[in-house]
N, C-alpha and C positions, 0 to 999 in steps of 0.2 A: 296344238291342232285347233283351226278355228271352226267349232261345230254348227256354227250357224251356213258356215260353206259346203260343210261335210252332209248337212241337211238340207240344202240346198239341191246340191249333184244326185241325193239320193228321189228327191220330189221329182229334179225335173224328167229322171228316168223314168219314176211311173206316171207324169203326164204326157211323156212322148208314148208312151204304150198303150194310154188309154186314147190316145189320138188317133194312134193305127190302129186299133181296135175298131172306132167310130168307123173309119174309111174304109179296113177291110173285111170286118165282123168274123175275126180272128178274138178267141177269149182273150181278154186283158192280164188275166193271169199265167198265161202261155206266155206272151210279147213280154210281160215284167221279166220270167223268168229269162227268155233270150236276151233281151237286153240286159240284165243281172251277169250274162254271160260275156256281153261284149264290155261289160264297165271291168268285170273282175282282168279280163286277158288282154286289152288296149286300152285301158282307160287308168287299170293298177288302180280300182277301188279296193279299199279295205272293211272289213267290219270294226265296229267300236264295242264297247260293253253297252251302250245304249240303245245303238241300232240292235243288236244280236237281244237285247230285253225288248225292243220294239215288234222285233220277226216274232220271236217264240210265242208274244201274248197274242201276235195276229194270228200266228198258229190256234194256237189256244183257243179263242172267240170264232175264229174259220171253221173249225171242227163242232163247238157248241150250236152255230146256227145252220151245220148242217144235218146235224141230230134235229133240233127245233122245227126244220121244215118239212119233218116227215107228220101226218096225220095218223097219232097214235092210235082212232076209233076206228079208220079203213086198215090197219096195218094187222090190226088185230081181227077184223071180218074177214080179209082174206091173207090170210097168215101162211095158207098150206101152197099156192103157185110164187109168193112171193120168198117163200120159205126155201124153197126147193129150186129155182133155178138162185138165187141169190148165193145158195149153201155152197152150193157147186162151182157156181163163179170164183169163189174164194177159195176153195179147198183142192181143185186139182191145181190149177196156177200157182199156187202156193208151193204144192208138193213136187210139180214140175221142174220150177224152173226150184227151187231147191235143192232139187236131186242134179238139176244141168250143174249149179254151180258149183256143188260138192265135189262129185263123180266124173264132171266133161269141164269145167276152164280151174278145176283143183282148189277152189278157193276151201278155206278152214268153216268150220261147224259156224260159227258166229256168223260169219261174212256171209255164207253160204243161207243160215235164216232170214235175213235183213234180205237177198235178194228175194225170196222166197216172198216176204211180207210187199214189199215193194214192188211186184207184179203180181201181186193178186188182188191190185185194186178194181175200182172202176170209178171215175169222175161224175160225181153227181152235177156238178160247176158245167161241163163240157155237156155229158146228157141233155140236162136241163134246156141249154141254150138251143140244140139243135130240136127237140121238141117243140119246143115256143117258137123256132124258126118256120116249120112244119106244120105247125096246129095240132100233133100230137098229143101236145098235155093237158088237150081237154079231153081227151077219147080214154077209153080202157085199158088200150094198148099201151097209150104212154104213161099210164098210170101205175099200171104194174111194171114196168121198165124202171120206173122212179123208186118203187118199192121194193124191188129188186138188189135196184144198186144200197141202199140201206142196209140190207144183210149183208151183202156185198163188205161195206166198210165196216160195217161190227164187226164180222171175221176177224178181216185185218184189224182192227183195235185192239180188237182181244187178244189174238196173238202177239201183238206185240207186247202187252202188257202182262200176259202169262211167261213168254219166253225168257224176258231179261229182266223179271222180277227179282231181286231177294226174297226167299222165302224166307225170313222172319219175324220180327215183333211188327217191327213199321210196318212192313205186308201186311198183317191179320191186321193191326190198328187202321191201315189202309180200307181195306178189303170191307168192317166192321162199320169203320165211320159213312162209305160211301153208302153201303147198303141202308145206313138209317137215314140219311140226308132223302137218297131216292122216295125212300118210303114215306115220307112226312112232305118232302118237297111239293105235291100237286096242291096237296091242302094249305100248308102251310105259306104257300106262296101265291096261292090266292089268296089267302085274307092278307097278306103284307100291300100286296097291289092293290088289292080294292081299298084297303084303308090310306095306303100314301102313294099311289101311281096318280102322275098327271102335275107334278109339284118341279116349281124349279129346281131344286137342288139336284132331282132326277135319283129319289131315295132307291126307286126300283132297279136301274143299273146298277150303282151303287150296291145294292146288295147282292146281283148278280154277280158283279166281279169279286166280291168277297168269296163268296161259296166258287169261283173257281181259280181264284189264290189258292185259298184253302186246302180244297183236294187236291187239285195240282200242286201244292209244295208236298205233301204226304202222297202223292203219289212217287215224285222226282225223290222224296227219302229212301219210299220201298226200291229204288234202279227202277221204276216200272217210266211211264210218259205220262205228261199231265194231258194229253191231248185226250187217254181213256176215260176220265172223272167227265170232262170238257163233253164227249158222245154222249156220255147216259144223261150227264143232266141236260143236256140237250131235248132230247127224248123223252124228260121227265116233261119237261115244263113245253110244249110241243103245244097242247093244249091247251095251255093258260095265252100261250102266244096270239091261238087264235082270236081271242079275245081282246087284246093289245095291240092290233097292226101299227098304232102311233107308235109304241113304244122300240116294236121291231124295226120300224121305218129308218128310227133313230139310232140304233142298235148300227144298222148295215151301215149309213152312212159313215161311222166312229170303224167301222171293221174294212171297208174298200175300202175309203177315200189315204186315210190314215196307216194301218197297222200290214194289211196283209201285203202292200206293195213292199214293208219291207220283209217280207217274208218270205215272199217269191225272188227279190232281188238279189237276198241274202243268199238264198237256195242255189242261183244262177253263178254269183261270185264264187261259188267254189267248185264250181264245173273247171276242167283244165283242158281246152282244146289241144293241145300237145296230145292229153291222155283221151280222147276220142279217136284222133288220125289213129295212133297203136292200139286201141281198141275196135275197131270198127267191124272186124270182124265177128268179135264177142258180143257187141252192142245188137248186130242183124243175127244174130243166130239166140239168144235171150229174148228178141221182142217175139222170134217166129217162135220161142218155146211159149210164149204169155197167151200170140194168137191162138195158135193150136190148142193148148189147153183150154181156152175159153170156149171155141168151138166146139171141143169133143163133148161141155161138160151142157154148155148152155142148149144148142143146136137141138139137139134128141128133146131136152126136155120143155122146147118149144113145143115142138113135133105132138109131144104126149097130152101138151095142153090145147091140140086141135089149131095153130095157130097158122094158116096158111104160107108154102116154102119162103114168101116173098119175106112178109111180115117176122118171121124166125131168122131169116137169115138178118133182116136188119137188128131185130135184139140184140140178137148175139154179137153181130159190130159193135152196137152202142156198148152193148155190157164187156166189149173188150178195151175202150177208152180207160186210159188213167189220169190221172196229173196230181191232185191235191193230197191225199194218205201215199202216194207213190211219193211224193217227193218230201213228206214228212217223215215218212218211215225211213229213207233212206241219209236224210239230213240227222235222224236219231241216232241211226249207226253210224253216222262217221264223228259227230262229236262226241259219241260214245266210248271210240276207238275200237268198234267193233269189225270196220271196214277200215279200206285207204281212201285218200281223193281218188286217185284213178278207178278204181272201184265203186266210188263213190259217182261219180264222173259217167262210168259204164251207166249205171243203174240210171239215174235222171236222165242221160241222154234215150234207154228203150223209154223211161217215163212218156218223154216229150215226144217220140214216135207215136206210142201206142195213145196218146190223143190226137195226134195229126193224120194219121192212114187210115183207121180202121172208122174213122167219120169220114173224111172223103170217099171212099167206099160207098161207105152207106150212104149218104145222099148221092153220089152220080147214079149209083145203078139199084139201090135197093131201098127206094125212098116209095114209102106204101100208095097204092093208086088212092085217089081221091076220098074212094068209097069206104074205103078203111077208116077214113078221120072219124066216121059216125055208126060205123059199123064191127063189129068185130066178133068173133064164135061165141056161142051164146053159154059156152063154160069159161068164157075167160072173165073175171071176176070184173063185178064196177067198184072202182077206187076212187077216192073221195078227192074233190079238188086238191091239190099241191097249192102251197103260195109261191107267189114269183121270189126268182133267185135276183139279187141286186145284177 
């Protein structure tokens, strides 16, 4: 197999996606994975051992700088609205469509949690985008929507990483080594960076990718996902980031241009349109169990936060969005063998609804008046600038 061809086919897929992106401001990461979908079922791409170590690291670094771009000092001022609708987001969706899958389409325990995890995300990527489309993410409103979706994916991290753990030695040596890295990591990585950040060799990534080798092969020992080690240290060094925007610049450019197309492509390559048409049924009656749940949990606790019906109904859209932990969590269970492709198949197809509906929605009909950009109830809390998502 000639790999320079085989990297070839896979480049020009994610430059035809960032193309349509540019033209129809459709995420890039959405078009990767459809076209991921049309190379796997007309095109008979395959994955390699190369490209599958290419996906999983973009996995890996996708998840770390979306930990990173939370603003650990506003998340910690306002902890209790971003706590509280975020919790919920994740915990009835989870339990929902869990109990749909067990109970209503009979899938087994395993299959049954993985869908469970896999719709109780919410797309920070997709969020992000339609805010800054808006002028949202300078306001309060979109701030705590951003800090929202944050709990939002700890949930799912954590769950994933508690359910299909090994509980033994590698787990507690897991669980033991991550807990001291975090706790040394703020300190200790400021003084690395201020004594060798800014150097060619680029010592500072460099020792970033170390620390999430690291954990992440001791996480992958414990059965747990390196994607969990990849959240927290994200989260750790969050702060340090803000401080290095050069460094993160550089960061994203190695994470899009590079790694996460094939991440997304890979993700799409194992979609089986066959198992959609016989699915299709299952796929609209899973996304309406993800909607609903998001509704019942998020909606009210708008309400409670004084958040006007306009303004609540739009959270609660956004914070029903999925795409990036939705389609991780469900790429873990099927190389797991925790699920099937068709299963598999199911689950990223409601993925890729529940980012495409529940945002059109929200911007045709529920896109906040004007006055909202600078305005907002004087208990919803002020959240500290967000950095731009590549």
């Amino acid at each position: 197999m000639n790999q320079w061809l085989v990297a070839a086919v896979w480049v020009a897929l994610a430059l035809a996606a960032g193309l349509i992106s540019v033209r129809t401001a459709i995420s890039v990461s959405l078009l990767e994975l459809v076209l991921g979908v049309i190379g796997g079922n007309f095109l008979h791409l395959q994955t390699t051992d190369w490209t599958s170590f290419l996906a999983g690291f973009g996995a890996i670094l996708l998840t770390f700088m979306a930990g990173a771009e939370i603003d650990p000092d506003s998340l910690r001022k306002h902890l209790r609205p971003s706590l509280a609708i975020g919790f919920v987001s994740f915990l009835l969706p989870f339990l929902g469509a869990m109990a749909f899958a067990r109970h209503v389409a009979g899938w087994d325990a395993h299959s049954s949690q993985i869908a469970g995890i896999a719709l109780s995300t919410t797309s920070v990527a997709v969020v992000y985008a339609v805010l800054v489309e808006t002028g949202l993410n300078r306001t309060d409103l979109g701030k705590l929507i951003l800090a929202a979706c944050f709990i939002t994916d700890l949930g799912t991290v954590l769950a994933l990483g508690i359910l299909f753990a090994n509980y033994d030695l590698w787990l507690l040596a897991f669980v033991l080594v991550t807990a001291g890295v975090l706790a040394i990591l703020p300190r200790a990585g400021k003084w690395f960076f201020a004594r060798y950040a800014g150097r060619v060799s680029e010592l500072e990534t460099k020792f970033l990718f170390l620390l999430l080798f690291a954990l992440g092969g001791m996480a992958v020992k414990a059965n747990s996902e390196a994607v969990l080690p990849a959240y927290l240290l994200g989260l750790a060094m969050a702060g340090l980031f803000l401080q290095h925007r050069e460094m993160v610049r550089r960061l994203r450019t190695t994470v899009f241009a590079l790694l996460t197309p094939f991440y997304f492509i890979k993700a799409g390559l194992l979609v089986s349109l066959p198992a959609v048409i016989t699915g299709a049924a299952l796929i609209g009656l899973l996304l309406g169990v993800k909607l609903v749940t998001k509704a019942v949990g998020v909606y009210p606790l708008a309400g409670a936060f004084r958040l006007p019906r306009r303004e609540g109904i739009y959270t609660t859209l956004l914070m029903s969005t999925g795409l990036t932990f939705g389609t991780i969590s469900a790429l873990f269970g099927y190389q797991r063998g925790f699920i099937s492709q068709s299963q598999y198949t199911i689950l990223v197809t409601v993925v890729i609804g529940s980012a495409v509906i529940p945002t059109m929605v929200a911007q045709a009909f529920f896109r906040p008046a004007p006055a909202a950009l600078t305005s907002v109830p004087e208990n919803v809390p002020h959240l500290a600038e967000v950095q731009e998502h590549a």
